[in-house]
C-alpha positions as CSV (number, residue, x, y, z in Angstrom):
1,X,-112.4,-153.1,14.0
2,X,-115.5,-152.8,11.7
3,X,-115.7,-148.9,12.8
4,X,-112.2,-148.0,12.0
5,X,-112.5,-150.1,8.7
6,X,-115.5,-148.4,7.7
7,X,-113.9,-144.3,8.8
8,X,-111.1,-145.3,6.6
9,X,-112.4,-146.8,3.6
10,X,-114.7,-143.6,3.8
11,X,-111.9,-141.7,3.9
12,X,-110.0,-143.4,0.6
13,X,-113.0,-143.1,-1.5
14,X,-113.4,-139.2,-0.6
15,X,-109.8,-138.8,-1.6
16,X,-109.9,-140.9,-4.5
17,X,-113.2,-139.3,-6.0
18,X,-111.5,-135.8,-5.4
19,X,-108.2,-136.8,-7.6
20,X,-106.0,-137.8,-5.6
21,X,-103.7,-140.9,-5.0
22,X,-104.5,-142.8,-2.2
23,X,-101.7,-145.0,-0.1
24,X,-103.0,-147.3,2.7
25,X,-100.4,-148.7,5.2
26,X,-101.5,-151.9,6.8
27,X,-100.1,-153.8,9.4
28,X,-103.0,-155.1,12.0
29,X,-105.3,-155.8,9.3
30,X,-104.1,-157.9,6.4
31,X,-104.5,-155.9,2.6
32,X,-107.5,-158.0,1.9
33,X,-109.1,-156.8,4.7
34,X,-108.7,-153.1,3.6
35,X,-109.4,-154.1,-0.3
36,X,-112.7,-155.7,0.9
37,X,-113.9,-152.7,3.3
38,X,-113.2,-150.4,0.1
39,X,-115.5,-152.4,-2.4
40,X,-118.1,-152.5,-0.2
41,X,-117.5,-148.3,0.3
42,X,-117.5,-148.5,-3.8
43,X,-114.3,-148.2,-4.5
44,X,-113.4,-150.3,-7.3
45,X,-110.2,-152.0,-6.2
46,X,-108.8,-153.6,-9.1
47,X,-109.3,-150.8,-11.6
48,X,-107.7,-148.1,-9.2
49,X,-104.7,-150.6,-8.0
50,X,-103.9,-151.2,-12.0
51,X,-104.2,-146.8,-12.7
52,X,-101.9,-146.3,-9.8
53,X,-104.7,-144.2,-7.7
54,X,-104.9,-147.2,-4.7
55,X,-101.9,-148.5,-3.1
56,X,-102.1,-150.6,-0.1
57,X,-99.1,-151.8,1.4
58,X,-97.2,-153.2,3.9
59,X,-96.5,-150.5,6.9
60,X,-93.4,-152.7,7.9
61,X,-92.0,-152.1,4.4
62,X,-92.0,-148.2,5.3
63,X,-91.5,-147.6,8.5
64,X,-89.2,-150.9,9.6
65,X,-87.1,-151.6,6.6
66,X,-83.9,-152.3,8.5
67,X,-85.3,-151.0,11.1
68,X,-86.8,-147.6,12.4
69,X,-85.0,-144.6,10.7
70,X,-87.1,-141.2,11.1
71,X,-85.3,-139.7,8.3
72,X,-85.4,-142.5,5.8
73,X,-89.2,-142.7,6.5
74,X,-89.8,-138.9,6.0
75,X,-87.8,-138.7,2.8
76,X,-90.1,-142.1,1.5
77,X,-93.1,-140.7,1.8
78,X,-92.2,-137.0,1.0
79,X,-91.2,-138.6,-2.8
80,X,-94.5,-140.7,-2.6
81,X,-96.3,-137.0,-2.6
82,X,-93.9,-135.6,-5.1
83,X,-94.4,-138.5,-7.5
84,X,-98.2,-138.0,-6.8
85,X,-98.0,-134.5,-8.0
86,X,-95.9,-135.4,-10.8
87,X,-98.3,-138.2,-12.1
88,X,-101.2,-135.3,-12.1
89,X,-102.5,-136.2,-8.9
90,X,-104.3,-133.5,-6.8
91,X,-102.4,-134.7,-3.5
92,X,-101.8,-137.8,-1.4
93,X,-103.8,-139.3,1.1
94,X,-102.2,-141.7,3.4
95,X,-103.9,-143.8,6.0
96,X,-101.7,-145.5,7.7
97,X,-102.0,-148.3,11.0
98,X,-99.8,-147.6,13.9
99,X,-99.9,-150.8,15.3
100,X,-96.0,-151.3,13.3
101,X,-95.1,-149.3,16.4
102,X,-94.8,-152.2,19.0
103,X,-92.4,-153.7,16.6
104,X,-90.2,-150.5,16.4
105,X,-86.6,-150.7,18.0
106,X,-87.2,-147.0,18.5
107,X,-88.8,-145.4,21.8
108,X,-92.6,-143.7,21.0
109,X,-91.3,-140.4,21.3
110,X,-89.1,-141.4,18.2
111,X,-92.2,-142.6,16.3
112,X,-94.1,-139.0,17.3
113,X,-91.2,-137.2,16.1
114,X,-91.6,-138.6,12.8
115,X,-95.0,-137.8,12.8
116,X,-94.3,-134.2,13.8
117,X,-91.3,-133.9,10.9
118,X,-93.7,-135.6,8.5
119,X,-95.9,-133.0,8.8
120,X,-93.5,-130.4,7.8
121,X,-91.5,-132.2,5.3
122,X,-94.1,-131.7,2.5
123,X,-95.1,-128.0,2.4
124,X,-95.5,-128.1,-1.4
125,X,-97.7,-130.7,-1.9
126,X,-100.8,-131.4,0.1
127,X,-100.8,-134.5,2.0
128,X,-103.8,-135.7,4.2
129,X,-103.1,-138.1,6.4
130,X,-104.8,-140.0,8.7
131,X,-103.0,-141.8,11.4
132,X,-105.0,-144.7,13.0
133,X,-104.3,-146.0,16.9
134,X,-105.8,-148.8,18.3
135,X,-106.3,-147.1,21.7
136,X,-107.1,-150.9,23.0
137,X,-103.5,-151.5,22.3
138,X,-101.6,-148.0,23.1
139,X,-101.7,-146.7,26.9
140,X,-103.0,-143.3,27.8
141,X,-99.7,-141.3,28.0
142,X,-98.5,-142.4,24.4
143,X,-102.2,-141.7,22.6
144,X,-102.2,-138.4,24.7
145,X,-98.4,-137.8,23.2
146,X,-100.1,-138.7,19.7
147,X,-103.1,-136.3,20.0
148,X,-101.0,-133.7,20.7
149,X,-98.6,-133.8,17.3
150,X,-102.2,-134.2,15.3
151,X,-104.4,-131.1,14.2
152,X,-107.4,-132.9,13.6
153,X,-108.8,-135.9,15.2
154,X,-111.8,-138.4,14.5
155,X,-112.4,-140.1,17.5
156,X,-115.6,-142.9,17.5
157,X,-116.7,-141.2,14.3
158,X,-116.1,-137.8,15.5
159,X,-113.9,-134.5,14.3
């Protein structure tokens, strides 16, 4: 939707004006999409795809390559931080779409267990991350079991 595009193109161009490499995971909306939301935030796309600061990618390619393996996942993105702080980055800010979810062989609880080991697989290097849920498209007990692994959240442009 034009809200959430516009929360998390706000959200990349913080974390890319404070130093640090940004990754976007799409899956409902096609990288175009994201890329366009993001120039019109500012962000210059093609300059900070080509330095390595932008990445936008396919959420399938992370989270379903040969299907749904929590640890495989974790240990993927905990090197994508590590490599961030190696290549002088101040941390990693990952916004990824949950819709990849409904295409999961894996039961939601699986998927929110990730979520919770994600969050402690990385406490060396600071990761922000935020996690977006079409609530159109998730029922109330599995955004309710999402809410609870999740510190912070922005809900119709809200903390």
């Amino acid at each position: 939707t034009a809200t959430q595009l516009d929360a998390v193109s706000e959200f990349l161009a913080h974390g890319l004006e404070a130093g640090h490499r940004c990754v976007y995971l799409a899956d409902a909306n096609p990288p175009s999409r994201i890329e366009d939301a993001l120039r019109e935030a500012g962000v210059n796309v093609t300059a900070r795809t080509a330095a390595g600061d932008l990445v936008v990618r396919d959420a399938s390619a992370v989270y379903l390559d040969g299907g749904f393996d929590l640890d495989a996942t974790v240990s993927e993105l905990r090197s994508e931080a590590e490599q961030s702080a190696l290549d002088g980055y101040k941390g990693l800010w990952l916004a990824g779409e949950n819709t990849w979810a409904f295409d999961a062989e894996a039961s939601f609880e699986r998927i929110v267990d990730f979520e919770i080991e994600f969050d402690s697989a990385c406490p060396d290097h600071p990761v922000t991350a935020l996690c977006q849920y079409d609530l159109r498209r998730f029922d109330g007990s599995a955004a309710a079991k999402a809410l609870r692994t999740h510190r912070q959240v922005i809900y119709d442009r809200a903390l």
